[in-house]
C-alpha positions in Angstrom: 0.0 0.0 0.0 1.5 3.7 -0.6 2.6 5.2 1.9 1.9 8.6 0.4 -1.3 10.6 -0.4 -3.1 13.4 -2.6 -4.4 16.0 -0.1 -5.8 19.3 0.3 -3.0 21.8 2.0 -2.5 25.1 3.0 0.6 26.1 3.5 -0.1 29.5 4.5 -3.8 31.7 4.7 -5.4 32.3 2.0 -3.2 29.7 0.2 -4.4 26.3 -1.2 -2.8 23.9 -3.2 -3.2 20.1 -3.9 -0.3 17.9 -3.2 0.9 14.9 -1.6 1.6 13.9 2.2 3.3 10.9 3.7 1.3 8.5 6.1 2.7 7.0 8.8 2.8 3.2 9.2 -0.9 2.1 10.5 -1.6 1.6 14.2 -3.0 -0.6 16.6 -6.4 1.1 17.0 -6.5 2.6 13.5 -8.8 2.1 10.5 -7.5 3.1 6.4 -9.7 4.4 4.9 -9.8 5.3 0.8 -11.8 8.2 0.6 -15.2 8.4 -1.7 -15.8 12.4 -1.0 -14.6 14.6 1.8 -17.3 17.5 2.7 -16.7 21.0 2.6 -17.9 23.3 5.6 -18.7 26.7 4.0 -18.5 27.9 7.6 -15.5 26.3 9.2 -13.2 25.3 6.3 -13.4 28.9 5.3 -12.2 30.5 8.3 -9.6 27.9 8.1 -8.1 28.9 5.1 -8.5 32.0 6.2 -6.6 31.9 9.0 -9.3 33.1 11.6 -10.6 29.9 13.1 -9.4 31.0 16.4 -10.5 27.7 18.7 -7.7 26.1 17.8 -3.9 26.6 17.0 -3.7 26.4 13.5 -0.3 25.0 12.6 1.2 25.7 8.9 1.1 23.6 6.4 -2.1 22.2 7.3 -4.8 20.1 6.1 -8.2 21.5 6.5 -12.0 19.1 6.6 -13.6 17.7 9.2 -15.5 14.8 7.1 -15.1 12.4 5.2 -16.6 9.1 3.4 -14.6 6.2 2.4 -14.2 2.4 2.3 -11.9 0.6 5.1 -8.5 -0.7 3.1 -7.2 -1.9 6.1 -7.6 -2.1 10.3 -5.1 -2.1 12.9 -4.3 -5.4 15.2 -6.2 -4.5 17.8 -9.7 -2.9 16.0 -12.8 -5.2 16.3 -15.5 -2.7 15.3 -14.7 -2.5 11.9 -13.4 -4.5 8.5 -12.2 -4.3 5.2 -14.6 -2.6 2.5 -16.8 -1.4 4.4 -18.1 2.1 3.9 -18.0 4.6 7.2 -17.6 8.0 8.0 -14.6 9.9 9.8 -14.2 12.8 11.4 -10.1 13.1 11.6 -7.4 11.5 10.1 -3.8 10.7 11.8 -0.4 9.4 11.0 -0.3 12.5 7.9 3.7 13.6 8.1 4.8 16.9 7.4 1.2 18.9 7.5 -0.4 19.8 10.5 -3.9 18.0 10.7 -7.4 20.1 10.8 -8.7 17.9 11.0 -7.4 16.2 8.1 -10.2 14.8 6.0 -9.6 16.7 2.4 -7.5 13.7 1.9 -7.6 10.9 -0.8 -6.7 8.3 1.7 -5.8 8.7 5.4 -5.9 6.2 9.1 -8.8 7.5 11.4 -8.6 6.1 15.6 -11.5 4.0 15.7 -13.2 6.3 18.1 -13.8 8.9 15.1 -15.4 6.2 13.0 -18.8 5.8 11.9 -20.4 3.2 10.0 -22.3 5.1 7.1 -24.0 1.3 5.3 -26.8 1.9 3.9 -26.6 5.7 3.7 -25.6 8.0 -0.2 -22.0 8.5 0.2 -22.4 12.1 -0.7 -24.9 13.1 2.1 -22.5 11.1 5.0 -19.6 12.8 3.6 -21.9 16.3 4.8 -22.6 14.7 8.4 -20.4 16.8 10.9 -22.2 19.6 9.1 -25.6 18.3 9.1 -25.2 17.3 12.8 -24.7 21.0 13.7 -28.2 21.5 12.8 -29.3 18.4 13.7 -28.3 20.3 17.5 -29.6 22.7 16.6 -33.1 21.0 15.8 -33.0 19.3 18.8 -32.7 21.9 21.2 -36.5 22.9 20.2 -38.5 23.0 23.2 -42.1 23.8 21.7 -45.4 21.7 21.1 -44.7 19.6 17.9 -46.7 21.5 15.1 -45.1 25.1 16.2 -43.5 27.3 13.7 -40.1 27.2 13.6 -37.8 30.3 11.4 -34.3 29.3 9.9 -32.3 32.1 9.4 -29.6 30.7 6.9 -30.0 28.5 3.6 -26.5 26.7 3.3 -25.5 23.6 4.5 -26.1 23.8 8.3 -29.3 25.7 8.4 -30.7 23.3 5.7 -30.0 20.6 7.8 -31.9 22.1 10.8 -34.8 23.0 8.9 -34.8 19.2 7.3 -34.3 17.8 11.4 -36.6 20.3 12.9 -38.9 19.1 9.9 -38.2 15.5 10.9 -39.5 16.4 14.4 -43.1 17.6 13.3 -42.5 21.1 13.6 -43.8 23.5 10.8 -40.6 25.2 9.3 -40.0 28.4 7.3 -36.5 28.5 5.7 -35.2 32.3 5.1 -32.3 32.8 3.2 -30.4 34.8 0.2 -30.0 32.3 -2.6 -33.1 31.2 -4.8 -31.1 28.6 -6.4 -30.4 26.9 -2.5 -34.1 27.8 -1.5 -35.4 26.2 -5.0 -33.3 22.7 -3.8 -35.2 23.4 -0.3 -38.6 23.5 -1.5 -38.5 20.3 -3.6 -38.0 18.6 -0.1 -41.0 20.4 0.9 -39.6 23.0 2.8 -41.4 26.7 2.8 -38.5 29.4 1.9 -38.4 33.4 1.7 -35.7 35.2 0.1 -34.5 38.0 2.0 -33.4 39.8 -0.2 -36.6 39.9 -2.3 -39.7 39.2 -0.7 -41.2 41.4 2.2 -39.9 40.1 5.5 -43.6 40.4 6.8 -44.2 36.9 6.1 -42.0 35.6 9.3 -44.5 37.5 11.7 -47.3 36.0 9.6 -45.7 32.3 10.1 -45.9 32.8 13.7 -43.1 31.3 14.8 -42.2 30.1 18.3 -38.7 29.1 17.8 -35.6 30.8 15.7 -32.3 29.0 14.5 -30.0 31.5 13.7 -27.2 30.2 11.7 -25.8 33.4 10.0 -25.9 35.2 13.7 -25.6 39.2 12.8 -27.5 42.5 13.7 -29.0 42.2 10.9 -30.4 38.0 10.9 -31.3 38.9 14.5 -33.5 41.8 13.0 -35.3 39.6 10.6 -36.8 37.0 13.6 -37.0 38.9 17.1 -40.2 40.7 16.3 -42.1 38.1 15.4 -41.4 35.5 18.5 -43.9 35.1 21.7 -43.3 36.8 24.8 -41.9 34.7 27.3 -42.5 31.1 24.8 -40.2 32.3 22.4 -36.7 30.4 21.9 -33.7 31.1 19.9 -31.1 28.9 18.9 -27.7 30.2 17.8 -26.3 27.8 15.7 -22.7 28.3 14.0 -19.2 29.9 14.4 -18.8 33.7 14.2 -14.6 34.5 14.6 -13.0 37.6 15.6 -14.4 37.9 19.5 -17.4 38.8 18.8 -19.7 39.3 21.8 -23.1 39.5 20.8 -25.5 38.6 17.9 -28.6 40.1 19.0 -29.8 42.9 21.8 -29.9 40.9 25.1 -31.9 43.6 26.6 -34.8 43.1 24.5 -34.6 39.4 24.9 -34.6 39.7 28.4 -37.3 42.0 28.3 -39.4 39.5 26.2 -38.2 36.8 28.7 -36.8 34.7 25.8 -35.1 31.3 26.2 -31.5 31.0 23.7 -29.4 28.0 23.3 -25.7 28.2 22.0 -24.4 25.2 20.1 -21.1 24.4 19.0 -18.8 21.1 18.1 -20.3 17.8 17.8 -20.0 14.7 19.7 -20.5 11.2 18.9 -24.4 10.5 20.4 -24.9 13.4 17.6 -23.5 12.4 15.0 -24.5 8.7 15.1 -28.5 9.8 15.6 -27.7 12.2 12.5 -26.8 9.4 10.4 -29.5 7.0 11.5 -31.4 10.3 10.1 -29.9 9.9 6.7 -30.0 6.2 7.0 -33.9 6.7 7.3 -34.1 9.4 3.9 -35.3 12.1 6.5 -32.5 14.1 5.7 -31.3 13.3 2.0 -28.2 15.7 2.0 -26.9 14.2 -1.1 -30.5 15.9 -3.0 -28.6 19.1 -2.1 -25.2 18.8 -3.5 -24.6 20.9 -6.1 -20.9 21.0 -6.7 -18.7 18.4 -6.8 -15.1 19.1 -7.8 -12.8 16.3 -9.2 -9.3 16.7 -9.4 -6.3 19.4 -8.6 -7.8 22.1 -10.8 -11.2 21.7 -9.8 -10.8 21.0 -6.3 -8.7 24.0 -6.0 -11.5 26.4 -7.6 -13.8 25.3 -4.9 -12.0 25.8 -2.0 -10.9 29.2 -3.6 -14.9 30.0 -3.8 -14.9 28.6 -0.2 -12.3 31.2 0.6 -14.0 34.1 -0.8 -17.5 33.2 0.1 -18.6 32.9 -2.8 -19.8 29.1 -3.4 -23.8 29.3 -5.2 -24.9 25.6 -3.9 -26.3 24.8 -0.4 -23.4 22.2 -0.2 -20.5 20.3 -1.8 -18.2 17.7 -1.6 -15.0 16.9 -2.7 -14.9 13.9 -5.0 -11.3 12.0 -4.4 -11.7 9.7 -7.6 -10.6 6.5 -6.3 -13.2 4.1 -7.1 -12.8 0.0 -7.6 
């Protein structure tokens, strides 16, 4: 087996290339895994690159992605869980030599610890490649505290407020998706999602939906402006939901929610309870990610145009994922 591979790196902000790394032999409690897609977070990976995701110590060169989908080439002596060809989901990969990992996955093939392993049988390779994401608003979703049937308002229409409208959906709740894109809120509304664009349509229509609960995933001034009039006195929830870098201290004007006697939730990070019940999710087509991938870059050239558009905020579809070519 090589002992090299293709990867994603950065060797500096703002700076993306495509080129290979060397893997370290396999341990004892490690899993190889030949990657089918690796899933790009429009959120993190682009603060990444940047050079502004300030939670952790970014380490030049690096390689950036938190997800990835692949059949298992090979487990280490002591792993039990898993075996050979069979399709999971990881959240890291280990053993890469001469990049610094975060977290690793926008790799053609990399060892995971079994402890960041998922089986994803039975699930569209494309949508588990998307499940860190989609499990950030699967938290989201799941923080509702309302009588099933109440209005719920998504502010957001990429990857991780999709996936809590689709959860919160899931859950019996009546959801109204509001975002910027018509192309994203056109893929929404073919999973039978109701949508208003922002930037177009009179922002009347979230007092007339009534809602009891906001997800805010784009968490400004401005997205605060667009759902705090129209939630309950004292009922009312909000759930922040995403990654804001820079030290910023508010997203909204506590004084009025305190005034209103609103309940907010802050959610962050994933852990592996999540992530497991948002792939039984996709397991069960409640949340068919892979109906909302629109881009799917394939090779250096490619792959390198999206992460640039990842960069520069600029990427049209509600998600994409890396396609790493390696197929039997």
């Amino acid at each position: 087996m090589s002992s090299r591979s293709t990867a994603v790196i950065s060797a500096r902000a703002d700076d993306i290339t495509i080129g290979e790394v060397a893997l370290a032999p396999l341990g004892r409690a490690e899993v190889m895994i030949r990657t089918l897609y690796s899933g790009i977070s429009t959120g993190t990976d682009k603060w990444m690159l940047r050079g502004r995701f300030t939670w952790v110590n970014a380490e030049y060169p690096l390689c950036p992605g938190y997800q990835r989908v692949g059949v298992i080439e090979e487990v280490g002596a002591d792993v039990t869980e898993f075996e050979p060809g069979q399709l999971v989901a990881a959240t890291m990969s280990v053993g890469l030599e001469g990049v610094h990992p975060l977290w690793g996955a926008h790799i053609a093939r990399a060892a995971s610890s079994v402890g960041t392993v998922y089986s994803a049988e039975g699930i569209d390779a494309r949508a588990a490649s998307l499940f860190v994401s989609a499990q950030v608003g699967y938290n989201a979703a799941s923080r509702i505290d309302a009588p099933a049937g109440s209005g719920v308002v998504v502010i957001g229409d990429g990857i991780i407020g999709s996936s809590a409208a689709l959860c919160a959906l899931a859950r019996g709740f009546r959801v109204l998706v509001v975002g910027r894109h018509d192309s994203r809120l056109a893929q929404l509304a073919r999973l039978g999602l109701s949508s208003l664009n922002s930037r177009t349509e009179p922002l009347d229509r979230v007092v007339e939906f009534a809602p009891r609960v906001a997800i805010d995933t784009i968490q400004t001034s401005d997205s605060f402006g667009t759902y705090f009039p129209a939630l309950p006195e004292r009922t009312g929830q909000i759930v922040f939901s995403g990654h804001t870098p820079g030290g910023v201290t508010t997203w909204g004007d506590m004084e009025a929610m305190q005034k209103k006697e609103l309940t907010a939730h802050f959610v962050s990070g994933w852990t592996r309870e999540r992530l497991t019940a948002t792939l039984e999710l996709m397991r069960a087509g409640r949340l068919p990610l892979e109906e909302l991938v629109g881009r799917v870059p394939r090779g250096p050239e490619a792959i390198v145009a999206a992460m640039t558009d990842i960069i520069l905020a600029r990427l049209e579809p509600v998600a994409a994922t890396i396609d790493w070519g390696e197929r039997e």
